[in-house]
C-alpha positions in Angstrom: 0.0 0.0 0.0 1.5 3.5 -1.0 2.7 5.4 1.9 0.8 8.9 2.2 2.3 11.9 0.3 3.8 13.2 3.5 5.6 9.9 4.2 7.3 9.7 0.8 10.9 10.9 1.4 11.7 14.0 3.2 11.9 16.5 0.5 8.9 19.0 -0.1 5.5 17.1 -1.8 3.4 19.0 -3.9 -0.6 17.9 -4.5 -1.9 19.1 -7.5 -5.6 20.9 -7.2 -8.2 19.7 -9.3 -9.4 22.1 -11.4 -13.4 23.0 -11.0 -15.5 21.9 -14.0 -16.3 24.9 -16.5 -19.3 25.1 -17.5 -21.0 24.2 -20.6 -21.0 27.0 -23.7 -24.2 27.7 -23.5 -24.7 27.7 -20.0 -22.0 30.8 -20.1 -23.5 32.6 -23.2 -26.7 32.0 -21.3 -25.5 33.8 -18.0 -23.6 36.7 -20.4 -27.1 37.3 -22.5 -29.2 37.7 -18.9 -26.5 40.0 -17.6 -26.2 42.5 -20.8 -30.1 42.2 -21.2 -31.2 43.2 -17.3 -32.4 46.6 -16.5 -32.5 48.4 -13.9 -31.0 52.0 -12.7 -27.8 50.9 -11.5 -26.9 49.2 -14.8 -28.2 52.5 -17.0 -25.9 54.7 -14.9 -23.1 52.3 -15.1 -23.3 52.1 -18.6 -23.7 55.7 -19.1 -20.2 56.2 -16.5 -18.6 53.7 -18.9 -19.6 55.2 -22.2 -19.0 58.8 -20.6 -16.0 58.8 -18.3 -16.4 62.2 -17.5 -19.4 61.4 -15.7 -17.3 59.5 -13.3 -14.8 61.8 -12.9 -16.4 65.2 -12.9 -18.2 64.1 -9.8 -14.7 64.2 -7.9 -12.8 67.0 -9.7 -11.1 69.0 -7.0 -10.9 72.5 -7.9 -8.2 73.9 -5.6 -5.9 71.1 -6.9 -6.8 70.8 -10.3 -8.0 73.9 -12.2 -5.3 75.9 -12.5 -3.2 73.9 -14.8 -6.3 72.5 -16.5 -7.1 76.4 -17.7 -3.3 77.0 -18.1 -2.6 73.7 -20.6 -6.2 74.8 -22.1 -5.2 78.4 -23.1 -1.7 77.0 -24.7 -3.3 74.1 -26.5 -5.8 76.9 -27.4 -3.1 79.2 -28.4 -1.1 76.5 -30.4 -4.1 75.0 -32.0 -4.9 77.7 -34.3 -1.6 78.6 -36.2 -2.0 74.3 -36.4 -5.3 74.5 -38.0 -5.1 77.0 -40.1 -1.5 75.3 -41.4 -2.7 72.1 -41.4 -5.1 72.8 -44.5 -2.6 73.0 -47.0 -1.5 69.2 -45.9 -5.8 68.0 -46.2 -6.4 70.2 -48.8 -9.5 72.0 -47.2 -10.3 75.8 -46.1 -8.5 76.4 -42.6 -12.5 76.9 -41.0 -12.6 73.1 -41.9 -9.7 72.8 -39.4 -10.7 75.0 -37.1 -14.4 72.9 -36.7 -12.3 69.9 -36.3 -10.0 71.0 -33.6 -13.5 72.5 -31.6 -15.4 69.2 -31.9 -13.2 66.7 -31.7 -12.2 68.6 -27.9 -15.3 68.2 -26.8 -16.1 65.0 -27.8 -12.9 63.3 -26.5 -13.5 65.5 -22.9 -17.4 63.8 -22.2 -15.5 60.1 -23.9 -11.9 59.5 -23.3 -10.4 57.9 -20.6 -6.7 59.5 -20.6 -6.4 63.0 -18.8 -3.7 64.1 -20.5 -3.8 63.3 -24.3 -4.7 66.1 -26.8 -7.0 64.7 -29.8 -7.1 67.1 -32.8 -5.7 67.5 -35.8 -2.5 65.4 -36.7 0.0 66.2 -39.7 0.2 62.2 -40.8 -3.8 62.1 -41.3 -3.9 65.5 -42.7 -1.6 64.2 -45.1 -3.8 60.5 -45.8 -6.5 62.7 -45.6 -5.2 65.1 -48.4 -4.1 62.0 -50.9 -8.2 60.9 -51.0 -9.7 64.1 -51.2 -6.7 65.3 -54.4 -7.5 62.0 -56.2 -11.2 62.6 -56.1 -10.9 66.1 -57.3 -9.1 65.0 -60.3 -12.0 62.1 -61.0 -14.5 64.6 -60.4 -12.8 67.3 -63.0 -10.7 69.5 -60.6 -7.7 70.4 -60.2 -6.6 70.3 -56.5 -4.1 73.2 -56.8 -6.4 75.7 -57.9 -10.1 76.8 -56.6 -11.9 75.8 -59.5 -12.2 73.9 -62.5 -9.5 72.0 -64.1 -7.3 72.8 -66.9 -8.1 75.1 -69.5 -7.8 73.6 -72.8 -11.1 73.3 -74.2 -10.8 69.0 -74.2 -10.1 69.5 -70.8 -12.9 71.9 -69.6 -15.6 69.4 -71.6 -14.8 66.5 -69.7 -14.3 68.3 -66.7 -18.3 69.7 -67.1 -19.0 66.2 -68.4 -17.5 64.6 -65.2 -18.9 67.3 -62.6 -22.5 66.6 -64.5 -22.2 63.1 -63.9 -21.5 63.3 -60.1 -24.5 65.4 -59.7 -22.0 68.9 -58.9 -23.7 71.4 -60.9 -24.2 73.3 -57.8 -20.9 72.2 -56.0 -17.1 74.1 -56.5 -13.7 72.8 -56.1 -13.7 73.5 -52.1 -17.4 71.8 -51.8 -16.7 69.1 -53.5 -12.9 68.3 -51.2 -15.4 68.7 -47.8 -18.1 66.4 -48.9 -15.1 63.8 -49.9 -13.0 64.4 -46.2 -16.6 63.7 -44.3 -17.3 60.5 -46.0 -13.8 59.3 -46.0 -13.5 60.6 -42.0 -17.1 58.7 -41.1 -15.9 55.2 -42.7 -13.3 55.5 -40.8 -15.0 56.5 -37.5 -17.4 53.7 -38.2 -14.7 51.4 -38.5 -13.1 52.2 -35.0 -16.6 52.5 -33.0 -16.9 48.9 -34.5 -13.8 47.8 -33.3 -14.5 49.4 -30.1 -18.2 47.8 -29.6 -16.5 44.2 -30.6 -13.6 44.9 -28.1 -10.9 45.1 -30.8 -8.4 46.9 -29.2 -5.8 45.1 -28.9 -5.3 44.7 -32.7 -3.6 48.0 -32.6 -0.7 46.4 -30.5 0.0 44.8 -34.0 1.3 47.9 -35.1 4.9 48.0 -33.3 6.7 50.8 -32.5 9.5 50.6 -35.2 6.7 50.7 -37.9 4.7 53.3 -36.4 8.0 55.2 -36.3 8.7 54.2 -39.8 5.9 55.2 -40.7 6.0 58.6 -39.4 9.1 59.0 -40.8 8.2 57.9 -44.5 4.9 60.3 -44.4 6.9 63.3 -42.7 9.5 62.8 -45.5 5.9 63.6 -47.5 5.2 66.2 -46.2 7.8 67.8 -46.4 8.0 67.1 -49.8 4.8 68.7 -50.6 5.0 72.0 -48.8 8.3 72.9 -50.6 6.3 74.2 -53.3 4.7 76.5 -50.9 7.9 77.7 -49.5 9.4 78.5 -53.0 6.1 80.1 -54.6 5.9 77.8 -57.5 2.8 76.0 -58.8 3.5 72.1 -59.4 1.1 69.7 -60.3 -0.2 67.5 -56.8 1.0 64.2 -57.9 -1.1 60.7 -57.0 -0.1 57.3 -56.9 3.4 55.3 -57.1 6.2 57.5 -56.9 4.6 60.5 -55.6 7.5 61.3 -53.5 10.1 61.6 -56.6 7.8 63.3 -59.2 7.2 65.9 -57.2 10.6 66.4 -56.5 11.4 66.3 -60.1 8.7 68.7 -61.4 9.8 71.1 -58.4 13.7 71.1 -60.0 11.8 72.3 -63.2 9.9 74.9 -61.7 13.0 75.8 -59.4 13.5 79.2 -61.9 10.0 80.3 -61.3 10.1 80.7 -58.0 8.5 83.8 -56.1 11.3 85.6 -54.4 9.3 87.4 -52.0 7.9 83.8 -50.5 11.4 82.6 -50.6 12.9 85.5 -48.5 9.6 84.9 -45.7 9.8 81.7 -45.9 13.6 81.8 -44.9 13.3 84.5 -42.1 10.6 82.2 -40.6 12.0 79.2 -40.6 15.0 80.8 -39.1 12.7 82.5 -36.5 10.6 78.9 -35.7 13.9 76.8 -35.6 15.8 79.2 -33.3 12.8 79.4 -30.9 12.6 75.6 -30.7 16.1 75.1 -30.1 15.9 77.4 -26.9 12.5 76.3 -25.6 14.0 72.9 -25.9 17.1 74.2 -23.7 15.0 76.5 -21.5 12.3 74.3 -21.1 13.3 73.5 -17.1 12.9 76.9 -16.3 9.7 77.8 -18.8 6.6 77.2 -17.4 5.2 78.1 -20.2 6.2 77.1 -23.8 6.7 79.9 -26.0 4.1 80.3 -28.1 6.3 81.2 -31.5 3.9 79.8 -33.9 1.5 82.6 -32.7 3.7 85.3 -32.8 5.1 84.2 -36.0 1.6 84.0 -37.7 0.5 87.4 -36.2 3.5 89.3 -37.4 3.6 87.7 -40.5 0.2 88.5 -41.1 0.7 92.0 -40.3 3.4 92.6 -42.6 2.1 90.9 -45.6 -1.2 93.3 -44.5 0.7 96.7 -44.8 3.0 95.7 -47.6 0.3 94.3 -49.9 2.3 91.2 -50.8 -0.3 89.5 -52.7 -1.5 92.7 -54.9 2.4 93.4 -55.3 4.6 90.6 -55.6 1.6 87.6 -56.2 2.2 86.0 -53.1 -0.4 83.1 -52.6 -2.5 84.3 -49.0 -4.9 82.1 -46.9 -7.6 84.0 -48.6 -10.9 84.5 -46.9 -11.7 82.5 -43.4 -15.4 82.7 -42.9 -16.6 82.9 -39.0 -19.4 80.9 -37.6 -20.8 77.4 -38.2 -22.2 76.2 -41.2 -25.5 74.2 -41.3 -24.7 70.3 -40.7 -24.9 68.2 -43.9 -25.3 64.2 -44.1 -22.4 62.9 -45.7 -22.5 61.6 -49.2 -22.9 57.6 -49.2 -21.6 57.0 -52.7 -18.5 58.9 -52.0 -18.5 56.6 -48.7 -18.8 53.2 -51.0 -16.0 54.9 -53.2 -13.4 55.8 -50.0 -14.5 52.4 -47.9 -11.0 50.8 -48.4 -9.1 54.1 -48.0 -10.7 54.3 -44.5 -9.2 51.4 -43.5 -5.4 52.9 -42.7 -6.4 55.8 -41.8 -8.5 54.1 -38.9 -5.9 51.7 -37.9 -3.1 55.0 -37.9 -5.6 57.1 -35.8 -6.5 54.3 -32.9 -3.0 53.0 -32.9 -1.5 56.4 -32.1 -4.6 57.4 -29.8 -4.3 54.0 -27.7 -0.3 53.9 -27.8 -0.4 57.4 -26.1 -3.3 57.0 -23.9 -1.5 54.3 -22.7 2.2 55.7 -22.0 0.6 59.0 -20.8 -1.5 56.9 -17.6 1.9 55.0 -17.3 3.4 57.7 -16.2 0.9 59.3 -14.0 -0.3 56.2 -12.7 -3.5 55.5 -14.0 -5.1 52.9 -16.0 -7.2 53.5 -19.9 -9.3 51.3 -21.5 -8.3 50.6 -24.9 -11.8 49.7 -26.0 -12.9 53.1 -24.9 -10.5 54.7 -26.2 -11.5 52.9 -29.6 -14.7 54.3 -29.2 -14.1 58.2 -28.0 -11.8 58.4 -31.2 -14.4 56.8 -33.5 -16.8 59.4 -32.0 -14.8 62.2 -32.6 -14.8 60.8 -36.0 -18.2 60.0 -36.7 -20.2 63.0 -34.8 -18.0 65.5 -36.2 -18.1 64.0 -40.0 -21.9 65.9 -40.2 -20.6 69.1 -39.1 -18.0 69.4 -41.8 -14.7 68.1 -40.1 -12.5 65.0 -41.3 -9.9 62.7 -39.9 -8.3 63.8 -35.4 -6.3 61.2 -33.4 -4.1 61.9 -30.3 -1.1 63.9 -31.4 2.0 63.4 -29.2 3.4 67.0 -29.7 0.5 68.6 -28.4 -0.1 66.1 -25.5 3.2 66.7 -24.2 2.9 70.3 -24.2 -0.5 70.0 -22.3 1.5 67.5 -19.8 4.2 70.0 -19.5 2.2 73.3 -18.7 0.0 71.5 -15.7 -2.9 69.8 -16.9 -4.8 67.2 -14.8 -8.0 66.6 -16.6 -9.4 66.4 -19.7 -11.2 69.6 -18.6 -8.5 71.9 -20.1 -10.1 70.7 -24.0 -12.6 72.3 -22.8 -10.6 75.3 -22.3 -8.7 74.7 -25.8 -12.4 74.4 -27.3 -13.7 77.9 -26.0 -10.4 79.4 -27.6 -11.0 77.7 -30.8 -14.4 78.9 -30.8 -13.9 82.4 -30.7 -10.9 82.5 -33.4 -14.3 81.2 -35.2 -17.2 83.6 -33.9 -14.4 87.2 -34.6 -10.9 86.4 -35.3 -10.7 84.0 -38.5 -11.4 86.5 -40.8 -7.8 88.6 -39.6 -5.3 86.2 -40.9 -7.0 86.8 -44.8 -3.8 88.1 -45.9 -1.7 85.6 -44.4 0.9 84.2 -46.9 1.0 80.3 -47.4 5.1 80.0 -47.2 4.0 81.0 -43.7 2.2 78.4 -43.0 4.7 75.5 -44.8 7.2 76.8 -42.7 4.9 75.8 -39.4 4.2 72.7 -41.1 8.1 72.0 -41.6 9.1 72.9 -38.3 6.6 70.5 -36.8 8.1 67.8 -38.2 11.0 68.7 -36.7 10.9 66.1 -33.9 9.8 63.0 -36.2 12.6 64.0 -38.5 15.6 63.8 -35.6 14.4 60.3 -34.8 16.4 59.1 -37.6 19.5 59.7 -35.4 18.0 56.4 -33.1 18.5 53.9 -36.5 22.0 53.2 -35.6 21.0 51.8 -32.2 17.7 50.3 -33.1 20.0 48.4 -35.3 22.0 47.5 -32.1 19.4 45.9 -30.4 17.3 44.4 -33.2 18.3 44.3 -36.5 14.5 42.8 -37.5 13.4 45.8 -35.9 15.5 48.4 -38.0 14.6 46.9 -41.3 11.1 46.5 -40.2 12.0 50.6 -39.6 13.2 51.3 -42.7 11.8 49.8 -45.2 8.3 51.1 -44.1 10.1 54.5 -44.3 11.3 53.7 -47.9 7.9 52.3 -49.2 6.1 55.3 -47.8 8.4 57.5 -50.1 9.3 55.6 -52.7 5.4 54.6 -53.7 2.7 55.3 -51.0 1.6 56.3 -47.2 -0.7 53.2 -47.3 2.0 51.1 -49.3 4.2 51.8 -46.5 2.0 51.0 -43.9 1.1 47.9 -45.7 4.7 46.6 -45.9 5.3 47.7 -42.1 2.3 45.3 -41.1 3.4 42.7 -43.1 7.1 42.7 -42.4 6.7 42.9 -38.4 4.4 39.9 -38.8 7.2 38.0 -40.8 9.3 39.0 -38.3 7.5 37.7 -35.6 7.0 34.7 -36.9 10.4 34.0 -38.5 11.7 34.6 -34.5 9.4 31.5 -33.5 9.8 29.4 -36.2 13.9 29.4 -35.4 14.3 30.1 -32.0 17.4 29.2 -30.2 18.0 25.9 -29.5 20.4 24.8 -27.3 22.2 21.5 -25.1 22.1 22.0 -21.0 24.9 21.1 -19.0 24.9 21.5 -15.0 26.5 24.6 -13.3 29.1 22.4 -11.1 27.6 22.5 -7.5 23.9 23.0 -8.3 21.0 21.7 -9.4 20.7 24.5 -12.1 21.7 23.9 -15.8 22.5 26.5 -18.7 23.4 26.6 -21.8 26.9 24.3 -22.9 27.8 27.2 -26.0 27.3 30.1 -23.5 29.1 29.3 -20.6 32.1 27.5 -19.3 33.3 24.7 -16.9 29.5 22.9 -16.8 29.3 19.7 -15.8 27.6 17.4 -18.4 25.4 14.7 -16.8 26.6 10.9 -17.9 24.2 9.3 -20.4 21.8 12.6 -20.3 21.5 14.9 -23.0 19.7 18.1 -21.6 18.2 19.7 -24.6 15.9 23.2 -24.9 13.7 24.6 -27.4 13.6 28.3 -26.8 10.0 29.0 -28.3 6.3 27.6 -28.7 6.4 24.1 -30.8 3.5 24.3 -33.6 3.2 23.1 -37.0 5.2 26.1 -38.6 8.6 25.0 -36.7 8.5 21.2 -35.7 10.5 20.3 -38.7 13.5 22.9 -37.0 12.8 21.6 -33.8 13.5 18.4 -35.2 16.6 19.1 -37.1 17.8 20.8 -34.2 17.8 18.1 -32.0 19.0 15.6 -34.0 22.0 17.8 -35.1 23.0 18.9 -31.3 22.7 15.0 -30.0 24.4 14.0 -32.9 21.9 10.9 -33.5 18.8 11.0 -36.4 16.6 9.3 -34.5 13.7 8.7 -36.9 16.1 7.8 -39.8 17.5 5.6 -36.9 14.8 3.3 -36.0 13.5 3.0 -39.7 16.9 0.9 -39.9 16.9 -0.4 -37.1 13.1 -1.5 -37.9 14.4 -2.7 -41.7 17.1 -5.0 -40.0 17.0 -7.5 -38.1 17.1 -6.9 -34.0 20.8 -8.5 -33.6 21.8 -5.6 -36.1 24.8 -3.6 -34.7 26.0 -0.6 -34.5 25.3 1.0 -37.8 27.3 4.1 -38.9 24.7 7.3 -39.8 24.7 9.3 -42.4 25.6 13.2 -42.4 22.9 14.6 -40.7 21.1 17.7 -42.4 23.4 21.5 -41.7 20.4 23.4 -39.6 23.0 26.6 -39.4 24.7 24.7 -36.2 27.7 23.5 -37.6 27.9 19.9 -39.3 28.1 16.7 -37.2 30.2 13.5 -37.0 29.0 11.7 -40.4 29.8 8.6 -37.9 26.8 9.5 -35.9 25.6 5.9 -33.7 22.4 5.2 -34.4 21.8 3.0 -31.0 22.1 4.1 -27.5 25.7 2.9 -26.5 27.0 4.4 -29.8 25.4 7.6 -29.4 26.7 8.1 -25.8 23.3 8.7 -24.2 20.6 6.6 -22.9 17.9 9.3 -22.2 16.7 12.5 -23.5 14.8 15.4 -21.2 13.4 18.6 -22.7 13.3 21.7 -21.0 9.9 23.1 -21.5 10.5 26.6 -19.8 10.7 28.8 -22.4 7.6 26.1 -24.5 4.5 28.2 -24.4 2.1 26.1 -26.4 1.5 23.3 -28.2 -0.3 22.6 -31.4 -2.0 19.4 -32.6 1.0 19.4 -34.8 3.8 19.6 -31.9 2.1 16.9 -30.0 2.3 14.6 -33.0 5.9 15.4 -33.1 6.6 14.7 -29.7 4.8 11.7 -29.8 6.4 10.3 -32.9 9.8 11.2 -31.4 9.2 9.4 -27.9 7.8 5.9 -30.0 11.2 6.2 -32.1 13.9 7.2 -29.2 11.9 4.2 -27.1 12.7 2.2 -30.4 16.4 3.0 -29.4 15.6 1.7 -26.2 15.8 5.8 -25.2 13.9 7.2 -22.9 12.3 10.8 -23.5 11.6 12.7 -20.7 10.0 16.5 -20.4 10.6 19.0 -17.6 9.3 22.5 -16.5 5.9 21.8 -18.4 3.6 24.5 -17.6 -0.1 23.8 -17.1 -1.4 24.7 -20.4 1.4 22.7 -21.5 0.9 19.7 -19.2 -3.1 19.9 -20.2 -2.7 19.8 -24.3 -0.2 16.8 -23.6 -3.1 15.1 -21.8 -5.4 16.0 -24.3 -3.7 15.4 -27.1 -2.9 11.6 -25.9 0.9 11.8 -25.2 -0.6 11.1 -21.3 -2.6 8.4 -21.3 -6.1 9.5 -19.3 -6.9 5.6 -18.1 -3.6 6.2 -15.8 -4.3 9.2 -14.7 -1.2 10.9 -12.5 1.0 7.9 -12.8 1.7 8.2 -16.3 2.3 11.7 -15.7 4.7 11.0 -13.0 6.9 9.0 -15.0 7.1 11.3 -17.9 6.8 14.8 -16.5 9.2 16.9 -13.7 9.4 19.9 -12.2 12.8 20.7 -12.9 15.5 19.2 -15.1 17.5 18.4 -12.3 14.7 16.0 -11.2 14.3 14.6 -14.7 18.1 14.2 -15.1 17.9 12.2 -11.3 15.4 9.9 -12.7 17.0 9.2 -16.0 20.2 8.4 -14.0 18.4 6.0 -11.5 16.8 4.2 -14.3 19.1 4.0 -17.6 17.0 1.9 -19.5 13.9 1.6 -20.5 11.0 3.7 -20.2 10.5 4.9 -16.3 8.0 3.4 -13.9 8.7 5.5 -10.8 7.0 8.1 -9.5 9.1 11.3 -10.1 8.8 14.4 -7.7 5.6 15.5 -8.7 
């Protein structure tokens, strides 16, 4: 009779639990539909607190503590916003009023849903740019031509099909500046659709996908293009907006034959203000310990600028291209088009995934940082919001933009009431001021554009030690860079996503493999290549598979094992299975090179020639097995037991231990004894019990 588990030896026993039954499927969707379909009060209010944070938090907003630096970050937000907005047109395309309703709704909106207190959501150069590549292709489909407030060229071929075109679309009643609004809504409610799905479905982690390497890449590749596409503003000349592969370099080309036109009077502002702009960053950047305030040089810049282009008459003079007229006030709402939402359904697609990913990845450093916790989900569906609600009030594409959010962290806010604050600033540039920056040259507003890419650009400089650490992670880095140049935004994005998942999957299906050896005086083992002076265990080879084992790597797995044992095992006992069972020692063939180094083409192919009468696997660093890796394993214990070998595992962890039992390499009539003899909790135990039994498969109980 077996002793009790207290009785067996005097080293520690441990007794596994038995897990609780789970329930059946539909007993759970069952309990899930009653919860989500009861009504009462409580529930209403909790789901308004969840839908509306601010509802939650408002209740508790301490006032001593809290609004002063929520009205201080609110003015400079406020402040920096509008120079932004009014810039950031050129980039989408649009009248700067179009910006200006976007950066007022989409505060709002992100204040009553949004679960980070710190992040600004607004405008953002990189979908001001996506943005700006739809709405210039559908102007040229519809008949216009995106660089001029009108109809298209003026040849009389032209013109026709132009009118022929516009008829066609139903735009007799609809200009050049109409036409780019009613495409930016229905490209910016797709997308908002597409993120308040992903929120409702609980998507959010699909935006961790989207690694930091591309997203830098990325931002890198489309500030390169944007860049690219305000130089015509800073030199004064009119170039065609190119579309399509190669943007990047046709423009640059056409801008080297235009280089002789250029308007001198733009060239000289716009090389005094990028002077001014760069100048000021540097010192804020040095000062910015002892400002409390950042300086607010965009303002200042836009203001004088204004001022001087006002009293000298640059535009009547010298042809200098202005902002034009800014109308104040709001213009009725308008449903937007659903035909031009059928035709921009697929372009919606990266610019949603770019605007959650940077909204979530921010949210989420910012409350590391302070010490709180977001909800991705919710953040999903705030940005989707200030997508979808705005799109009927004339606004297209916001996200979190990291500038702007660490400004905001910088000058003292602790809410998301300073949007608020930003908001009411916003809104009266709209009600009285917009109309004052009329004369306000475009080179002007490049050169605010170009110095806000200032900080993406410098990030470059981090490539050589990216490259250090993870040279996957560098290429990943540059080549979405290259592809968002060299053909598209989206192209690049595309080749990011797709690269980072080869990448990922090329580091588990060759992870390092490796032989153990014991560190002489311990029970611990390490790796025989990496370190010195182990102590290798007599008739035990050690051997660890640093990554899952699925369908996509058993063949690796495989050749890795064979190649650091030095015996083929499967080729082995076919032989041994095609001869007779007196057969000797048979001399092996070269086994296959797996990037290891070749082995002794004199490999034994029995146990006394190979120098080892038992195998154990570290599982440690095993996270999962599929239906595939459990065939593997149990083909490769029948052939090593074949051998006369015995295969042992150790460090399984549960979910391990459970698909082994499931997938029939533990045989379920046995129960716990069959488990015993195959399965350890450390290698030293396994490597014990190999020792006390060299032949044969095991039949004591192990430590477990």
């Amino acid at each position: 009779m077996e002793a009790p588990p207290e009785q067996q030896g005097g080293g520690p026993v441990l007794v596994r639990r038995r897990p609780p039954e789970p329930p059946a499927l539909h007993e759970r969707l069952k309990a899930r539909l009653r919860q989500s379909c009861e009504c009462s009060m409580q529930g209403a209010w909790g789901l308004v607190r969840d839908l509306l944070p601010a509802a939650r938090w408002l209740r508790g907003y301490r006032l001593r503590e809290d609004l002063a630096g929520d009205v201080m970050s609110g003015l400079v937000i406020g402040i920096i916003l509008v120079p932004q907005a009014i810039a950031y047109s050129l980039l989408a395309g649009l009248q700067p009023i179009y910006c200006l309703y976007t950066s007022f709704f989409a505060n709002l909106i992100y204040f009553l849903m949004g679960t980070s207190r710190h992040v600004s959501v607004g405008i953002f150069s990189l979908l001001c740019l996506m943005v700006g590549q739809v709405v210039d292709r559908e102007l040229l489909l519809a008949g216009f031509d995106p660089a001029q407030d009108g109809p298209g060229p003026g040849d009389n071929s032209s013109a026709l099909n132009a009118s022929a075109t516009t008829l066609a679309l139903g735009l007799q009643d609809c200009g050049r500046d109409c036409y780019a609004i009613r495409v930016a809504t229905a490209l910016t409610l797709v997308a908002g659709i597409y993120q308040v799905l992903m929120g409702v479905l609980r998507l959010g982690f699909v935006s961790a996908y989207l690694s930091q390497p591309l997203l830098d890449g990325f931002a890198m590749g489309a500030s390169l293009t944007i860049l690219t596409s305000q130089l015509k503003h800073l030199l004064g000349v009119r170039v065609p907006r190119h579309q399509g592969l190669g943007m990047v370099v046709r423009t640059w080309l056409s801008l080297l034959r235009s280089a002789g036109q250029a308007n001198l009077c733009d060239v000289l502002t716009s090389a005094v203000c990028l002077v001014v702009l760069l100048a000021a960053k540097e010192l804020s950047d040095r000062c910015r310990h002892r400002l409390k305030v950042p300086l607010p040089t965009e303002l200042l810049v836009i203001v004088v600028a204004t001022l001087v282009s006002h009293l000298g008459q640059l535009h009547a003079r010298f042809g200098s291209s202005v902002a034009g007229d800014i109308p104040t006030g709001f213009m009725a709402p308008r449903v937007p088009d659903p035909g031009l939402m059928w035709r921009v359904a697929l372009d919606a697609v990266p610019l949603a995934l770019v605007s959650s990913t940077f909204s979530i990845s921010l949210a989420e450093m910012f409350a590391r940082s302070h010490g709180y916790a977001v909800r991705a989900d919710q953040e999903l569906l705030a940005v989707g919001c200030c997508n979808v609600l705005p799109a009927f009030f004339h606004c297209f594409a916001t996200s979190a933009a990291l500038a702007k959010s660490l400004v905001k962290t910088a000058t003292g806010c602790r809410t998301q009431l300073s949007s608020v604050v930003s908001a009411a600033v916003v809104l009266l540039v709209l009600l009285a001021l917009a109309p004052l920056f009329r004369d306000l040259q475009r080179s002007v507003l490049a050169c605010v554009i170009v110095v806000s890419l200032r900080g993406t650009l410098r990030k470059v400089r981090d490539l050589p030690q990216l490259w250090r650490l993870s040279q996957a992670d560098a290429l990943v880095w540059a080549a979405t860079a290259a592809t968002g140049v060299l053909v598209s935004t989206e192209a690049g994005l595309l080749a990011g996503l797709l690269l980072s998942l080869l990448s990922l999957i090329g580091r588990t299906q060759r992870p390092h493999a490796a032989l153990l050896a014991r560190i002489r005086g311990s029970g611990f083992y390490a790796d025989v290549t990496e370190f010195e002076g182990l102590v290798p265990e007599p008739g035990v080879q050690v051997f660890r598979f640093a990554g899952p084992l699925h369908y996509a790597n058993k063949d690796f797995f495989l050749r890795s094992l064979y190649s650091l044992t030095g015996l083929d095992v499967a080729r082995a006992a076919a032989r041994r299975k095609e001869q007779s069972p007196e057969a000797g020692v048979l001399e092996g063939e070269p086994l296959e090179d797996t990037g290891r180094g070749r082995v002794s083409n004199t490999a034994a192919l029995v146990p006394e020639a190979a120098g080892f009468h038992a195998v154990v696997i570290d599982c440690t660093p095993l996270l999962f097995l599929d239906a595939a890796g459990l065939a593997t394993l149990r083909e490769l214990r029948r052939d090593y037991g074949a051998l006369g070998i015995t295969l042992l595992l150790a460090c399984c962890s549960p979910s391990v231990r459970g698909a082994l039992r499931r997938g029939g390499f533990l045989r379920e009539d046995r129960g716990d004894v069959d488990e015993e003899g195959q399965l350890f909790h450390t290698v030293h135990d396994a490597v014990q019990a190999a020792r006390a039994c060299p032949r044969g498969p095991l039949t004591s109980n192990s430590s477990l």
